[in-house]
The first five atom37 places (N, CA, C, CB, O) and aatype in JSON, in Angstrom:
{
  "aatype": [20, 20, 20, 20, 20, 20, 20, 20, 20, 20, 20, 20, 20, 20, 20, 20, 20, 20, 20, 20, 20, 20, 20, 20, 20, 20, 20, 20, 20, 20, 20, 20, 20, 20, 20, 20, 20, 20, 20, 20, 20, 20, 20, 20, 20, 20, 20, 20, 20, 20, 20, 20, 20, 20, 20, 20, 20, 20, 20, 20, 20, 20, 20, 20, 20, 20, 20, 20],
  "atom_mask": [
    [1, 1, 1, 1, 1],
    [1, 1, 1, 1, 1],
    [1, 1, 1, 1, 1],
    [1, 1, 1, 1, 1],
    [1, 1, 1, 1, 1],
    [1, 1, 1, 1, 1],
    [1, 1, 1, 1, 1],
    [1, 1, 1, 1, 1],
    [1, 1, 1, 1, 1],
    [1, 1, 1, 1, 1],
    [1, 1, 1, 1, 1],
    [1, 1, 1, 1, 1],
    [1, 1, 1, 1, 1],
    [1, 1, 1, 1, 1],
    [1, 1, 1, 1, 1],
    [1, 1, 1, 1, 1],
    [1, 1, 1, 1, 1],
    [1, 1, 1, 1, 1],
    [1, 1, 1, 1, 1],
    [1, 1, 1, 1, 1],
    [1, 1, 1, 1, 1],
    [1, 1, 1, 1, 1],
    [1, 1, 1, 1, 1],
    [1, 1, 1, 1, 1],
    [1, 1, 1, 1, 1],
    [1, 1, 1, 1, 1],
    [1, 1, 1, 1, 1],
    [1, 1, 1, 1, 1],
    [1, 1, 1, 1, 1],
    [1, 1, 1, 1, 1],
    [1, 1, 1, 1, 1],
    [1, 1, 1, 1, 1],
    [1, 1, 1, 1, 1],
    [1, 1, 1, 1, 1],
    [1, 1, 1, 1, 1],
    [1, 1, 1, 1, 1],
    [1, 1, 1, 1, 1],
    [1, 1, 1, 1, 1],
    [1, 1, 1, 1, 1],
    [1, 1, 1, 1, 1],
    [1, 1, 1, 1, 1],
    [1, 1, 1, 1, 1],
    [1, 1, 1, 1, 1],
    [1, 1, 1, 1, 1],
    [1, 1, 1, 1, 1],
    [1, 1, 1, 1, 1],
    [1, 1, 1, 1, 1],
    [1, 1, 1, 1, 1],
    [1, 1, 1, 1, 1],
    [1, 1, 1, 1, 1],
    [1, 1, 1, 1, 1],
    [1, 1, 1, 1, 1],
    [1, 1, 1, 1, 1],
    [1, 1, 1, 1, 1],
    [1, 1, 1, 1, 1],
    [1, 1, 1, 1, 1],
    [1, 1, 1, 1, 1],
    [1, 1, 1, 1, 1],
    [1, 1, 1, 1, 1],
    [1, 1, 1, 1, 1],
    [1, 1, 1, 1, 1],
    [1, 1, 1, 1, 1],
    [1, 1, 1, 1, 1],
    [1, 1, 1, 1, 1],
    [1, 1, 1, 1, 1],
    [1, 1, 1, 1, 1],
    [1, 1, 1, 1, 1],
    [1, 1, 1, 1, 1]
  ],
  "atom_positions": [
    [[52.34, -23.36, -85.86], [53.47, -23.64, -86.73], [52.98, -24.4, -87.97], [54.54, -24.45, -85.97], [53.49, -24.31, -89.09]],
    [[52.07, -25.06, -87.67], [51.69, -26.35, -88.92], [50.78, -25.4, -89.67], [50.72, -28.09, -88.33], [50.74, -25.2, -90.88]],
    [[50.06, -24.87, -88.7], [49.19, -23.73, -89.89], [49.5, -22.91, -90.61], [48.44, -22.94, -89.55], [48.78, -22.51, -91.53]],
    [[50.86, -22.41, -90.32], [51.35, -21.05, -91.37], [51.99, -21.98, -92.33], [52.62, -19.67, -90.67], [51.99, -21.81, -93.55]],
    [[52.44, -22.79, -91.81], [52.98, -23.61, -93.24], [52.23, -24.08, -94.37], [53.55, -24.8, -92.94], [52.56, -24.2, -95.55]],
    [[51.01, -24.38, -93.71], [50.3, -24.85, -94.84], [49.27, -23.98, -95.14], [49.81, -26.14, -94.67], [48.45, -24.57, -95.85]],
    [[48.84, -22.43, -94.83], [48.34, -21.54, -95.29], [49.75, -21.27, -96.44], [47.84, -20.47, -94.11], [49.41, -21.35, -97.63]],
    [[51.11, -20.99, -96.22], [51.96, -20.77, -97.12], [51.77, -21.92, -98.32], [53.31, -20.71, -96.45], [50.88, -21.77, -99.15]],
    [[52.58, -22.97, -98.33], [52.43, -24.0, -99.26], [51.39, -23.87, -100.31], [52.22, -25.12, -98.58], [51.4, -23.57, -101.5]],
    [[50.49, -24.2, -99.46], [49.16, -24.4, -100.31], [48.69, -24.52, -102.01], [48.52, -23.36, -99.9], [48.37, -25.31, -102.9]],
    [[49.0, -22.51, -101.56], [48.75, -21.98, -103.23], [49.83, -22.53, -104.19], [48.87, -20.19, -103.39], [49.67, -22.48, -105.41]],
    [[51.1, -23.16, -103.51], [51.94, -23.31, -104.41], [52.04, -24.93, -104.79], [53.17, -22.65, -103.95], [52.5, -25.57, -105.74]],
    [[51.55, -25.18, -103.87], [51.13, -27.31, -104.17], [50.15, -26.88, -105.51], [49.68, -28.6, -102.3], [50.35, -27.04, -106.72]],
    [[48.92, -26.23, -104.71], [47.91, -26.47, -105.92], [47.97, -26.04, -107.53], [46.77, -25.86, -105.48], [47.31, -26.33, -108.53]],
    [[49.0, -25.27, -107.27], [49.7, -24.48, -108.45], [50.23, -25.87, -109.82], [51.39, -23.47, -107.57], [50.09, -25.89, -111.05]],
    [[50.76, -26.72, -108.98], [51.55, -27.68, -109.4], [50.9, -29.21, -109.46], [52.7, -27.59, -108.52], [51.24, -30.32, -109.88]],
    [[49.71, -28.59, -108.77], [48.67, -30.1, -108.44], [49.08, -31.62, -107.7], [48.22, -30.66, -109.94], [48.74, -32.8, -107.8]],
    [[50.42, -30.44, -106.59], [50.91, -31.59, -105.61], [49.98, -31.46, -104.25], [52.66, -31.39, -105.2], [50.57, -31.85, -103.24]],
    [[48.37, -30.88, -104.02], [48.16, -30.28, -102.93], [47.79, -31.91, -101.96], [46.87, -28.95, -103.17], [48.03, -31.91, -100.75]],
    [[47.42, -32.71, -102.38], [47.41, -33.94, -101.76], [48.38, -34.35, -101.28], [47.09, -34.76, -102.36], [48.32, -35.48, -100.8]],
    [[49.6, -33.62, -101.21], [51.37, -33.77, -100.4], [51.56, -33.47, -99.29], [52.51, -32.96, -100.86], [52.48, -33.88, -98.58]],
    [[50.35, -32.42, -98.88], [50.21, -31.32, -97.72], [50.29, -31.4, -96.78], [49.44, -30.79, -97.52], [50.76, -30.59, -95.97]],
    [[49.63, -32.92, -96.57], [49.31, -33.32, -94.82], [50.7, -34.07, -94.68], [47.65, -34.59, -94.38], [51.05, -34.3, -93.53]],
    [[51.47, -34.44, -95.63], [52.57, -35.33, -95.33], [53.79, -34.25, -94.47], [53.17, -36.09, -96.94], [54.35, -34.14, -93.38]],
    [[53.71, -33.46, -96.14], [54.73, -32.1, -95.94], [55.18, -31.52, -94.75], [54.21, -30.99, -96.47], [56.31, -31.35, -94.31]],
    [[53.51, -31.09, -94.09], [53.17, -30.63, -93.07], [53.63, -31.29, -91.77], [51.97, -30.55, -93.2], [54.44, -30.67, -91.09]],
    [[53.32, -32.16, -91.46], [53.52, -33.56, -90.83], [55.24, -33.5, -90.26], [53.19, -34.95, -92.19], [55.7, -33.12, -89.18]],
    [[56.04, -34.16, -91.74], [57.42, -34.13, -91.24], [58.22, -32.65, -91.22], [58.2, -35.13, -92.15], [59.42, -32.37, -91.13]],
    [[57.3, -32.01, -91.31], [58.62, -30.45, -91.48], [58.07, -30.0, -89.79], [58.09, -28.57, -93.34], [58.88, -29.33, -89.15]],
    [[56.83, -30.33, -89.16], [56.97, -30.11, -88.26], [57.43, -31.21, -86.75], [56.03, -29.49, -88.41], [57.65, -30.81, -85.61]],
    [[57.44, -32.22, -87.1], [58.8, -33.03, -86.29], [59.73, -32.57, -86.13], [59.37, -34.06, -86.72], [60.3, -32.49, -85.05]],
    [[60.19, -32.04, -87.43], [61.89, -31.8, -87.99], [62.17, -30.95, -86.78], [62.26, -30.83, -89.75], [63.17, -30.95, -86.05]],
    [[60.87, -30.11, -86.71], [60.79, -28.28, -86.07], [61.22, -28.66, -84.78], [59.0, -27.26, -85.97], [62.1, -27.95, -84.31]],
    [[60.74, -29.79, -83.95], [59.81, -30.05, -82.62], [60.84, -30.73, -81.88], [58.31, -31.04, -82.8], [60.88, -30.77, -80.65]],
    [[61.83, -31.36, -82.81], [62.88, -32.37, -81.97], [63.74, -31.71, -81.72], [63.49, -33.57, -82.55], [63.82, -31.76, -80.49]],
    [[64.69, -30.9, -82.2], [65.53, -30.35, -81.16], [65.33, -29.59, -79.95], [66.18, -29.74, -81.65], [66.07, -29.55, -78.97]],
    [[63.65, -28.66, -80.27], [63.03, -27.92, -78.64], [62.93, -29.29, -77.57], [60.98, -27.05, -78.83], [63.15, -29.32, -76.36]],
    [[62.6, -30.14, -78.27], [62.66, -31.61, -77.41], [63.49, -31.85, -76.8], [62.66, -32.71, -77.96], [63.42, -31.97, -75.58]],
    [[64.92, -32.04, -77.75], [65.73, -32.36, -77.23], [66.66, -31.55, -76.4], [66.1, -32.86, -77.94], [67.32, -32.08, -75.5]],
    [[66.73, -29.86, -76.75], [67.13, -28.57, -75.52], [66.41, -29.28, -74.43], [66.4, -26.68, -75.79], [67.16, -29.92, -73.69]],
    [[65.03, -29.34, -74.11], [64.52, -28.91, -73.01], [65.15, -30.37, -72.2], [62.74, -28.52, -73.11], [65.45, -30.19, -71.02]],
    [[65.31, -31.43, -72.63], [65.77, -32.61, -72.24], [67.05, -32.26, -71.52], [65.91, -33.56, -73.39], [67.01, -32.31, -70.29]],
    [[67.97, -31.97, -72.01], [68.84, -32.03, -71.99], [69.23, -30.25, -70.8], [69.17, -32.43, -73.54], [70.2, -30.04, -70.08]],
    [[68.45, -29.68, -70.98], [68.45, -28.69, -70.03], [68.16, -29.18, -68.6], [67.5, -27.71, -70.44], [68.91, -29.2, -67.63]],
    [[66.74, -29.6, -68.75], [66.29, -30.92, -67.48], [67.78, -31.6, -66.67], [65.36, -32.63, -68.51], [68.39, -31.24, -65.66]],
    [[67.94, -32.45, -67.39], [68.95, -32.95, -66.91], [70.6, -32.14, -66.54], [68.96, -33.92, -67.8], [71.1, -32.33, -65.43]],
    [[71.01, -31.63, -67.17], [72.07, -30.51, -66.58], [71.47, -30.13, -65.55], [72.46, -29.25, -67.42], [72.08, -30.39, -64.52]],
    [[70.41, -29.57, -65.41], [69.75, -28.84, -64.05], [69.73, -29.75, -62.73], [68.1, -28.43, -64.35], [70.05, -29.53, -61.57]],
    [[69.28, -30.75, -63.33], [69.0, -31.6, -62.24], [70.99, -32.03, -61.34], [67.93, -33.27, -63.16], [71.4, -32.16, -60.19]],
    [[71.6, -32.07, -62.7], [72.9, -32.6, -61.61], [73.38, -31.22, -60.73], [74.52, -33.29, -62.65], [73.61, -31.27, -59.52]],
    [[73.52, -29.75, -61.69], [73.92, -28.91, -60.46], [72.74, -28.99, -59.16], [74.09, -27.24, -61.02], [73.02, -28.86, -57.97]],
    [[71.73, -29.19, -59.6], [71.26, -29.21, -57.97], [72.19, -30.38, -56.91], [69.4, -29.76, -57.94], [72.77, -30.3, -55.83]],
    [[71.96, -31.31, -57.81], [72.53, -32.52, -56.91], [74.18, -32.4, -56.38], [72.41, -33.95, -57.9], [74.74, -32.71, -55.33]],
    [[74.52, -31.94, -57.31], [75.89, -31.51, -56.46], [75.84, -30.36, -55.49], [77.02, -31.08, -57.44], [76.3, -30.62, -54.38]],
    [[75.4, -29.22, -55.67], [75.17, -28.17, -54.45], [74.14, -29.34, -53.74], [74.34, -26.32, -54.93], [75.01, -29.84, -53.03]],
    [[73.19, -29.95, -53.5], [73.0, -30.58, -52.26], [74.03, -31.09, -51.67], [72.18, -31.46, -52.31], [74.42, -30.89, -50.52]],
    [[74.58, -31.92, -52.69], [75.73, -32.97, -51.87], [77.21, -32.21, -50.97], [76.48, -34.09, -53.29], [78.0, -32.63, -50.13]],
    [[77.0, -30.58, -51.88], [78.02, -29.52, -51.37], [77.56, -29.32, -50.06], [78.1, -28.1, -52.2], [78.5, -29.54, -49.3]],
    [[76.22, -28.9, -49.24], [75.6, -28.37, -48.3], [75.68, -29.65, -47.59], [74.28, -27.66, -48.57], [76.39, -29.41, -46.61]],
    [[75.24, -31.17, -47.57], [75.24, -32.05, -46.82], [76.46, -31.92, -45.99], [75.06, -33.17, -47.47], [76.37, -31.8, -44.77]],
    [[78.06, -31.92, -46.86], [79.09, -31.98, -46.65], [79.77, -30.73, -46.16], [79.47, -32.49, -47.57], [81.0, -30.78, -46.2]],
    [[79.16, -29.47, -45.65], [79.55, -28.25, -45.74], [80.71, -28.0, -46.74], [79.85, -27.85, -44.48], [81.14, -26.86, -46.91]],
    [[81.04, -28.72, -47.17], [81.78, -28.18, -48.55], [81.35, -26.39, -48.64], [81.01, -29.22, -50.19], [82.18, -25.48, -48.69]],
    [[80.21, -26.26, -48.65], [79.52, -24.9, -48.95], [79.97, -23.73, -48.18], [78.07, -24.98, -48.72], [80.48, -22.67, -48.52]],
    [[79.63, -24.23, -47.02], [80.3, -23.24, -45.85], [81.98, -22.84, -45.78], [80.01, -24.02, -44.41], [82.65, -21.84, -45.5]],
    [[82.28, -24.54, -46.3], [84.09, -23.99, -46.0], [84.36, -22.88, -47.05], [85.51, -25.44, -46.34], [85.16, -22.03, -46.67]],
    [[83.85, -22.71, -48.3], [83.97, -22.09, -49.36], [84.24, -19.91, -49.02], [82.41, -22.73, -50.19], [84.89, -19.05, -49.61]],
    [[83.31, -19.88, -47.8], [82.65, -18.65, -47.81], [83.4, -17.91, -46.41], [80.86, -18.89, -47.76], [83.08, -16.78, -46.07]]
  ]
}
C-alpha cells in the first residue's frame, strides 16, 4: 500500500520540489488506510465473541434444546 503510493506521488512531489514530504505523506495516508481495517476487525472480534457466549449460555441452560 505505502509503495504504490509513493511510486505514484513521487514524480509529482519532485515536479513541484515537495519530494522531501514523501515519507510524511506516506506515513499518515497510510494510518488513515489501516484504522478502520483495525477497527472492523476489532469490533468483529468482539460481536463474535458475545454470540458465542450467548449460544454457550443457550446450551448450558438447554434454552437450545427447548427451541427445536
Amino acid at each position: 500500500m505505502g509503495l504504490v503510493l509513493t511510486v505514484q506521488s513521487r514524480p509529482t512531489l519532485e515536479r513541484f520540489g515537495a519530494a522531501s514530504m514523501l515519507p510524511a505523506m506516506v506515513a499518515i495516508s497510510v494510518v488513515r488506510e489501516i484504522a478502520p481495517v483495525i477497527t472492523a476487525i476489532i469490533g468483529a472480534g468482539k460481536i463474535g465473541s458475545s454470540m458465542g457466549a450467548e449460544l454457550g449460555s443457550m446450551k448450558v441452560t438447554e434454552r437450545i434444546d427447548a427451541m427445536g
